[in-house]
C-alpha positions as CSV (number, residue, x, y, z in Angstrom):
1,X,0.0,0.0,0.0
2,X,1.2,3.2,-0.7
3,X,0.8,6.7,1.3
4,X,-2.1,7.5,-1.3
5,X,-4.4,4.3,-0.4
6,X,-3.7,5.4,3.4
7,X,-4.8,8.6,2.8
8,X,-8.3,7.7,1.3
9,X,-8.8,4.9,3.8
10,X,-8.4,7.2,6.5
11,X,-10.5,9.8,4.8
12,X,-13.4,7.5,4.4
13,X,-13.3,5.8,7.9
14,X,-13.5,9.4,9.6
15,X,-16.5,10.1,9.3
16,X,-17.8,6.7,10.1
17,X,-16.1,7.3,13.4
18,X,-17.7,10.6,13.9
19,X,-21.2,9.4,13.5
20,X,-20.4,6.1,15.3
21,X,-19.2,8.7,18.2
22,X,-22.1,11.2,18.0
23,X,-24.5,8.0,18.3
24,X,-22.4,6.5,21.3
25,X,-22.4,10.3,23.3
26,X,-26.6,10.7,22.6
27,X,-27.2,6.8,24.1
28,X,-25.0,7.9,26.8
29,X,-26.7,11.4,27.5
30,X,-30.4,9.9,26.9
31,X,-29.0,6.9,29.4
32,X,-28.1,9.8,32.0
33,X,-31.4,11.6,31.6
34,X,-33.8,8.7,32.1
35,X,-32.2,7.4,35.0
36,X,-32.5,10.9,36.5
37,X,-36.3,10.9,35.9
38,X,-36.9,7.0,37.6
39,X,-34.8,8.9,40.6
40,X,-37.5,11.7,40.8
41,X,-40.7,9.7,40.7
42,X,-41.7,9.1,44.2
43,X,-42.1,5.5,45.8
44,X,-45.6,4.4,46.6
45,X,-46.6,3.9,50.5
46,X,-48.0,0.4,50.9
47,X,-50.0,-0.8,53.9
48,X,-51.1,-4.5,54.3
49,X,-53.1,-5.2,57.1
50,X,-54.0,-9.1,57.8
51,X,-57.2,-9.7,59.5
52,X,-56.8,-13.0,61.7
53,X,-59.6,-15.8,62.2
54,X,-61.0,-17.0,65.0
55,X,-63.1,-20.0,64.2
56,X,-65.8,-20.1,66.9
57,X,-67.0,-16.1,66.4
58,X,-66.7,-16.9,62.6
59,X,-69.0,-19.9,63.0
60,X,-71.4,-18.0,65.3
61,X,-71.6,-15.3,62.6
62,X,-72.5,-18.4,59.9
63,X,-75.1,-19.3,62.4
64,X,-76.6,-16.1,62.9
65,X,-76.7,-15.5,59.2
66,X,-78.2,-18.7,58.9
67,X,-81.2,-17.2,60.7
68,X,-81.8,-15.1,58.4
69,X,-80.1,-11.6,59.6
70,X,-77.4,-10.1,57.7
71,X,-77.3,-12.4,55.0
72,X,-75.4,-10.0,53.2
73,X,-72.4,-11.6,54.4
74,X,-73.2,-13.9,52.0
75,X,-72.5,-11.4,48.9
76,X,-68.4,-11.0,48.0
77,X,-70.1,-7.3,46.9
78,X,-71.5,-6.7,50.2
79,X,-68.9,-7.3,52.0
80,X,-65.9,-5.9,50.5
81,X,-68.3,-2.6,49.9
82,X,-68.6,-2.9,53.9
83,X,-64.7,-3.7,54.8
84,X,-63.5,-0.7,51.7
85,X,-65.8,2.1,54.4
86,X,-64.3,0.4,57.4
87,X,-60.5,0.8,56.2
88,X,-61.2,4.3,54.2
89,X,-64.6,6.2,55.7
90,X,-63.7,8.8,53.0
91,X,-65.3,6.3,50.7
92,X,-68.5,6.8,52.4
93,X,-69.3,10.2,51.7
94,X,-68.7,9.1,47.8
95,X,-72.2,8.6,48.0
96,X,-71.9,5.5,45.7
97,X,-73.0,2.2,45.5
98,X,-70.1,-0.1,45.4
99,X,-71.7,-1.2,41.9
100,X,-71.1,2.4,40.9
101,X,-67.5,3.2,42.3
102,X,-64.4,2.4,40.0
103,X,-64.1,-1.8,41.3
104,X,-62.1,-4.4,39.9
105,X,-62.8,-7.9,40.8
106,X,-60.4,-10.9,40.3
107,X,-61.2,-13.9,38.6
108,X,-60.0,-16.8,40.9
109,X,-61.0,-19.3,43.2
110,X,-64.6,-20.0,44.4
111,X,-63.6,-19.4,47.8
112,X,-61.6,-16.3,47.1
113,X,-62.1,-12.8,45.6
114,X,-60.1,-10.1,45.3
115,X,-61.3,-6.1,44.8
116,X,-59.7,-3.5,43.4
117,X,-60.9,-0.3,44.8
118,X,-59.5,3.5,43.0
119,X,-59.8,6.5,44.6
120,X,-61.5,9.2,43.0
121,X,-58.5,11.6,43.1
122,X,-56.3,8.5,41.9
123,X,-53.4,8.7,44.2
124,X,-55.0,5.7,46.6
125,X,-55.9,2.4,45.3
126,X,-57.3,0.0,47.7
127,X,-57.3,-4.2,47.6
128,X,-59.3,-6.3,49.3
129,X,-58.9,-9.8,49.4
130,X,-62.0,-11.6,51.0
131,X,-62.0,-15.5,51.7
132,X,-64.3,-18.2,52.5
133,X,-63.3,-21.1,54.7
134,X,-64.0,-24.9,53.9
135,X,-64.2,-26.2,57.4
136,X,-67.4,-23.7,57.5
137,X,-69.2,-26.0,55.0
138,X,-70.9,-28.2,57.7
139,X,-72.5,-24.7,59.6
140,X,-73.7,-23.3,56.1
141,X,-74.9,-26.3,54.2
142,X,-73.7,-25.2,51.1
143,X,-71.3,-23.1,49.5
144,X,-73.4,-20.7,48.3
145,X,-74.3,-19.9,51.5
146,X,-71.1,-19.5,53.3
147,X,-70.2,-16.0,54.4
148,X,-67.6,-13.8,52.8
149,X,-64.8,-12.5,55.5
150,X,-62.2,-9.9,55.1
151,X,-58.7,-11.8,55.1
152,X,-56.4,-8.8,53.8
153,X,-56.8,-4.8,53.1
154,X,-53.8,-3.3,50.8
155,X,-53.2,0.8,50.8
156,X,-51.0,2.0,48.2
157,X,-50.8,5.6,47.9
158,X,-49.1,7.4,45.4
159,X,-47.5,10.4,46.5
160,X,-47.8,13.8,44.2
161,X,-44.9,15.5,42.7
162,X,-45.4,18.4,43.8
């Protein structure tokens, strides 16, 4: 090769480089800039409350609806509509049916259900995960007539950026 062929080779590859260089520095600039926005998004505040069982008041209240009084225990709707105003009152003065209020139920097992509750401002979603217990089976008679009880309540809120 001769000085010539060197020259043109050289010529040719520069600006490769420079472009190959320019697209290197943006990755590296956009890289910086989205890791600066995931530190200024705020962590959510989560609070999981378990609710324990005691078998003997739950099989009195299977007994007493039974006889007929509050057999809305029996309806998953009912009940989480009842535990969703016991854990936030502010749901209360909504003013809404729990048919009516932004509710997502989980498909899943017969004796469990899961709801989804959202805040109206957004910033507080709500999960409640009610069960019902087999070893209530001989109290009720059948399953569809077992009672629904509260067996966790999730709080996430999701701070503003103020």
């Amino acid at each position: 090769m001769n000085g010539n062929t060197k020259n043109r080779m050289v010529h040719k590859t520069r600006p490769i480089l420079l472009a190959v260089l320019r697209i290197a520095f943006a990755l590296v600039l956009l890289g910086v800039s989205s890791a600066r926005v995931l530190q200024a998004q705020p962590k959510n505040r989560r609070v999981v409350k378990e609710y324990p069982v005691n078998r003997a008041k739950v099989e009195s209240l299977q007994r007493w609806v039974n006889a007929g009084h509050d057999t809305w225990c029996r309806n998953p709707d009912s009940v989480a509509s009842a535990t969703l105003q016991r854990v936030a009152p502010e749901s209360a003065s909504y003013g809404y049916d729990l048919a009516s209020q932004p509710v997502e139920r989980e498909k899943g097992a017969p004796m469990k259900a899961v709801y989804t509750f959202h805040s109206l401002d957004g910033q507080t979603t709500y999960r409640i995960t009610l069960r019902r217990y087999r070893w209530l089976l001989p109290t009720a008679g059948t399953a569809h007539e077992m009672v629904w009880l509260p067996a966790r309540t999730e709080i996430i809120t999701t701070p503003t950026l103020n």
